[in-house]
N, C-alpha and C positions, 0 to 999 in steps of 0.2 A: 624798911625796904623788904620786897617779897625776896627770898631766898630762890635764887636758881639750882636747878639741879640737872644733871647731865646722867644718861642711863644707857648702859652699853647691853644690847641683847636684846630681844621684841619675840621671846619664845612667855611661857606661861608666867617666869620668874618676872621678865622686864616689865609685860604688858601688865602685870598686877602692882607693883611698885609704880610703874606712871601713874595707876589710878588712886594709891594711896596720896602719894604728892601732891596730887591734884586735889583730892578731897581736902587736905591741908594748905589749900591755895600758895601752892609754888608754881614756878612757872617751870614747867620739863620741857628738852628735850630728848627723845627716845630716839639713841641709834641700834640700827639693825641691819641685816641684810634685807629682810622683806617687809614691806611697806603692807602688803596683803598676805592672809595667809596663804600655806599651798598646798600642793597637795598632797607633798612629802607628811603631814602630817595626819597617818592614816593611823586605825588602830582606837584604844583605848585606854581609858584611866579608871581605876576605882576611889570612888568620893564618899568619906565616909564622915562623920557630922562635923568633925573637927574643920575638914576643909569648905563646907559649906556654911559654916559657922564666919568662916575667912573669906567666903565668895558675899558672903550676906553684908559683912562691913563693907566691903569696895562698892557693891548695890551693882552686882552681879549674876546673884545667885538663881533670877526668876529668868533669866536669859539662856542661860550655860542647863537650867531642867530641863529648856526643851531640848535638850539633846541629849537628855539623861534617861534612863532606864533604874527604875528601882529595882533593888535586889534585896531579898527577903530570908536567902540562909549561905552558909559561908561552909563548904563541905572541906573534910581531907579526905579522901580513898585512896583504898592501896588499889594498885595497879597488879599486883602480884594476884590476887582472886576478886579483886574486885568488892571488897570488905568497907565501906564507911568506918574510919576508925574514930572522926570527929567530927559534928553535927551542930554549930553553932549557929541560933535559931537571929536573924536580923530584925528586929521588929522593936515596936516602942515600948510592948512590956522591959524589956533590957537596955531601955534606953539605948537601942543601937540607933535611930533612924534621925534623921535622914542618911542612907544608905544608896547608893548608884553607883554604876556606870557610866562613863563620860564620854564622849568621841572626844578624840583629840581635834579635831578639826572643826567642834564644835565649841570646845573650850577656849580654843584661839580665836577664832569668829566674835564668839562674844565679848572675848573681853579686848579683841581689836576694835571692835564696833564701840564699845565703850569709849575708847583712848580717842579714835577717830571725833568722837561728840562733845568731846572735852576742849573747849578752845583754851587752855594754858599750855595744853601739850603741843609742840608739834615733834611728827615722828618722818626721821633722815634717812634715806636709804643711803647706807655709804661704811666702810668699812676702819674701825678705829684702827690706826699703827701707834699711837705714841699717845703716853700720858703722864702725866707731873702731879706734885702734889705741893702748893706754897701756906706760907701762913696764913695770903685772906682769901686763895681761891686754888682750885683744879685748873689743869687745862688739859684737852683731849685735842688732837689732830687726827683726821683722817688719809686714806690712803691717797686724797685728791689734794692734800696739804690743805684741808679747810679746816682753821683753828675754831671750838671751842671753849670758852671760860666757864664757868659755875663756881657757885657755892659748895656742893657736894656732886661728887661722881662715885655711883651704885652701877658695880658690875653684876649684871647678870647672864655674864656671856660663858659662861660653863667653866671646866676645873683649868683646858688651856687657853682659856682667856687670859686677855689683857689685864686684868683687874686683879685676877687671882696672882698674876705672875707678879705684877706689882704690890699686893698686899703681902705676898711673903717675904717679898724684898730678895728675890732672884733676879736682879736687873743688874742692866750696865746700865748707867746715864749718861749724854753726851749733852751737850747746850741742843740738839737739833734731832734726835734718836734715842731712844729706849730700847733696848736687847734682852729678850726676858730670857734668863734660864730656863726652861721648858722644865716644870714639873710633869714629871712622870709616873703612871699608876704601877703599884708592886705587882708581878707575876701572878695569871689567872690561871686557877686550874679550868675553869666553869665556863661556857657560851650562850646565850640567850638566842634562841633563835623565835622570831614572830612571824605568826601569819593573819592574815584578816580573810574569815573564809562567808562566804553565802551564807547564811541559815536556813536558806529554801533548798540548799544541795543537802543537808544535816537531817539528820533524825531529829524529830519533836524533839525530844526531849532534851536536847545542847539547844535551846531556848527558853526551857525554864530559866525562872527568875531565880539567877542562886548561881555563885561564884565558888567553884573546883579545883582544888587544888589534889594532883595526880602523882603518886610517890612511889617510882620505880626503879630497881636497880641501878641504870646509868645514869638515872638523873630524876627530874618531875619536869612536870608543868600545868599551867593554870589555865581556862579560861571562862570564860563567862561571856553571854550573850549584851550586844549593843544596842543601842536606837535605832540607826541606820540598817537592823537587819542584816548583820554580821557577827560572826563568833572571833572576840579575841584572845586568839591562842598564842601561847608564851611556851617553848619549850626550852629547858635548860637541862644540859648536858656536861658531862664530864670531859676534859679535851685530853687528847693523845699529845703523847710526845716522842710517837713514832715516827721514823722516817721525814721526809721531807714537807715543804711547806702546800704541797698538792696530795700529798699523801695523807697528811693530818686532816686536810680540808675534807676528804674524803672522806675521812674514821670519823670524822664532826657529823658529817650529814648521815652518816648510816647512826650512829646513836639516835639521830634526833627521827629518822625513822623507825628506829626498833620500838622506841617509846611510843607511836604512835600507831604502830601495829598492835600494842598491846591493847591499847584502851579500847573499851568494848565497845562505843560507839563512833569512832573514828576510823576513818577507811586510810591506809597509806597509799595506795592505788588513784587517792582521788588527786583530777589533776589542780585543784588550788591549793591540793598541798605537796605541789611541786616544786623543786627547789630557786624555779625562776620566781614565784611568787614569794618567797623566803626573804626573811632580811634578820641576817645571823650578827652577830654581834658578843666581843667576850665580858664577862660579867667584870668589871677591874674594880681594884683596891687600891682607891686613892691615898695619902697621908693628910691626914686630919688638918687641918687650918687650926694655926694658935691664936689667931686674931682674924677677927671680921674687918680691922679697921686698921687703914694707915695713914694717919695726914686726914686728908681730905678723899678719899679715895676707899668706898664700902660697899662689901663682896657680899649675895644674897644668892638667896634659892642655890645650885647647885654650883655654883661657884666657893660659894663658902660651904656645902653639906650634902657632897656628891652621896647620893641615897638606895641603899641595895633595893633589889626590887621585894623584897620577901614582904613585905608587910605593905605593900601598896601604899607608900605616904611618898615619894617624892616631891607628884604632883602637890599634892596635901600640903607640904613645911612649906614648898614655897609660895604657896598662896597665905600660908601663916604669919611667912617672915613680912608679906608686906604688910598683911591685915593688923598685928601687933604694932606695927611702927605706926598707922596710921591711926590706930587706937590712942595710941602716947599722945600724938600727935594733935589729938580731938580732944585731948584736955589742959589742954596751953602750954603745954612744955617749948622749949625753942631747943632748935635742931641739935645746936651743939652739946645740950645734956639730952635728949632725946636718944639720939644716935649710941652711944656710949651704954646707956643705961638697955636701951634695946638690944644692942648687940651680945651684953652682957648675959640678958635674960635669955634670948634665944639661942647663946651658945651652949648654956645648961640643959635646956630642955632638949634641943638637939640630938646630948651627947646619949641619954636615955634613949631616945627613938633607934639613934643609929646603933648602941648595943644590943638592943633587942629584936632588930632587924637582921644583924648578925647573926647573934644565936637562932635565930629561925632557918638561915642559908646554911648556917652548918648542921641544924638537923635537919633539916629536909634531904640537902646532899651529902649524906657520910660517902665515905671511899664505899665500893660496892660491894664488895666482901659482907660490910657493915648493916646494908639495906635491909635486913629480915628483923635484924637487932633493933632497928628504929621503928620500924612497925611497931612493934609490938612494943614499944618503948610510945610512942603517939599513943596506938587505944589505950594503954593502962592510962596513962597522966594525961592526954592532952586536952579533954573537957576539966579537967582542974587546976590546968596552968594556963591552954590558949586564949579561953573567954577575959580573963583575969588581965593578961598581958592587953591585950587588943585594948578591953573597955578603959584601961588605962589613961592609953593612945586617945582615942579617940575624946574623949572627954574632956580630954587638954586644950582646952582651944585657943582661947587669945590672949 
């Protein structure tokens, strides 16, 4: 008998796990809030071999380029004179490539359009409230009390999802309800604020092919040029703990201006990078997941391995987490040692990515005091440790 599998989420985690499933002929259904994607998904991603390594197994990967922009070198600058402190060259001598850009909206597309073409899938628009876990099946209800059974149920509905809450086993159960204790992220000092700007209002030269990363007193930020003919910029800032909750909102946005007065080709004048175009957001530190798996009931992409932005893999793991399973999957394993033995593996690897993704957010953002001391702390070491660390990363693939 085919295994059913039930899948809570349809962002890049869910939609890549239906297509592993399906590869592995089960029969999915994929719940979500959106049946299509929208257009809250603006912006971008950086795709570096490991994740297209992971787009290649789902049979992905020729769909999601065309929305891709290769990018050929990987800068650090200081902000402070405007110095290159590190110059890591992208290309196939270094085994760096494939290497890109991804529109998020492009990424979704394709691999919704994949899911869509798959007739074992079918994907629910509806929103999960309650979930169990027995010895020969799952079951999932939604908020219209429309029960679901399965073999297995893969959360990919983020850190306060349903799935995470019940893989930690912060629940109340009742015969008819589930009451998750709400996992909460620890105290942020840091905020990400995005914009997605024209490249026709920009200087040439925020279009070359080459992702920047900008290290300034109050903070940094990155961006790099997309498909679509937009620049996406990531600013990240240090947050106040002055005053009120309108007052800090304040001291947030004048930070994420002052950095952007600095860089030399960036106007703060200009009006798309006005604060109604913004979408600020604080950087959180979740508590690590001691298990992927409870019962019948397993937690993927950021559900199980909420992922700092510093080293651009989020997107990345969780196109890994499904590409890996589906891998297992492709050489006759059955689900019940599959599952276990994968989660096992990808917890380890994981754990590496996310330490050194860390150590990146904390040199990049020292207290400000600190900022002259990192510089020069980057040019000395950072072409001897960053190439090293990245080609690591990257090279891990399935």
């Amino acid at each position: 008998m085919t295994d059913q599998v039930i899948i809570l989420g349809d962002g890049a985690a869910g939609l890549s796990m239906a297509l592993a499933m399906a590869k592995a002929n089960k029969h999915v259904t994929l719940i979500g809030a959106n049946k299509t994607p929208a257009d809250r998904n603006l912006g971008g991603v950086q795709m570096a071999a490991n994740g297209w390594s992971a787009l290649s197994e789902l049979g992905c990967d020729a769909a999601v380029w065309e929305h891709a922009k290769r990018l050929e070198l990987m800068r650090i600058m200081s902000l402070a004179n405007g110095h290159s402190l590190v110059s890591i060259p992208l290309d196939e001598q270094h085994r760096r490539q494939p290497y890109a850009s991804v529109t998020r909206h492009g990424l979704i597309t394709s691999l919704a359009a994949a899911v869509a073409a798959a007739p074992c899938i079918t994907h629910v628009t509806a929103t999960a409230t309650h979930i169990e876990s027995h010895a020969d099946q799952a079951v999932v209800i939604d908020s219209d009390q429309r029960t679901y059974k399965a073999d297995w149920v893969f959360g990919a509905d983020g850190m306060m999802g349903l799935c995470r809450q019940y893989v930690d086993g912060g629940d109340k159960i009742t015969p008819n309800k589930i009451t998750p204790n709400k996992i909460t992220p620890r105290r942020t000092s840091r905020y990400a604020t995005r914009f997605h700007v024209p490249l026709d209002t920009l200087p040439p030269v925020l279009a070359s092919a080459s992702t920047s990363v900008w290290l300034g007193r109050m903070g940094h930020m990155v961006h790099y040029p997309l498909a679509d003919g937009h620049l996406n910029l990531v600013v990240m800032t240090h947050d106040s703990n002055d005053g009120d909750d309108e007052n800090r909102q304040a001291q947030r946005w004048a930070s994420v201006m002052s950095l952007i007065a600095a860089h030399p080709w960036l106007d703060s004048a200009d009006q798309n990078l006005a604060r109604e175009n913004a979408y600020m957001m604080p950087l959180q530190s979740w508590p690590r997941c001691d298990s992927w798996i409870r019962g019948r009931v397993v937690v993927t992409g950021d559900s199980a391995h909420q992922m700092p932005p510093h080293l651009a893999q989020g997107t990345g793991q969780a196109l890994i987490d499904a590409a890996s399973l589906s891998r297992m999957l492709s050489g006759g394993m059955a689900m019940t040692d599959a599952i276990p033995a994968w989660a096992g593996m990808r917890m380890r690897r994981i754990r590496s990515v996310l330490a050194s993704a860390e150590q990146a957010g904390n040199l990049f953002a020292p207290p400000p005091i600190l900022s002259p001391v990192r510089d020069i702390m980057v040019g000395l070491g950072g072409m001897a440790i960053m190439p090293r660390i990245l080609d690591k990363i990257w090279s891990d693939q399935l």
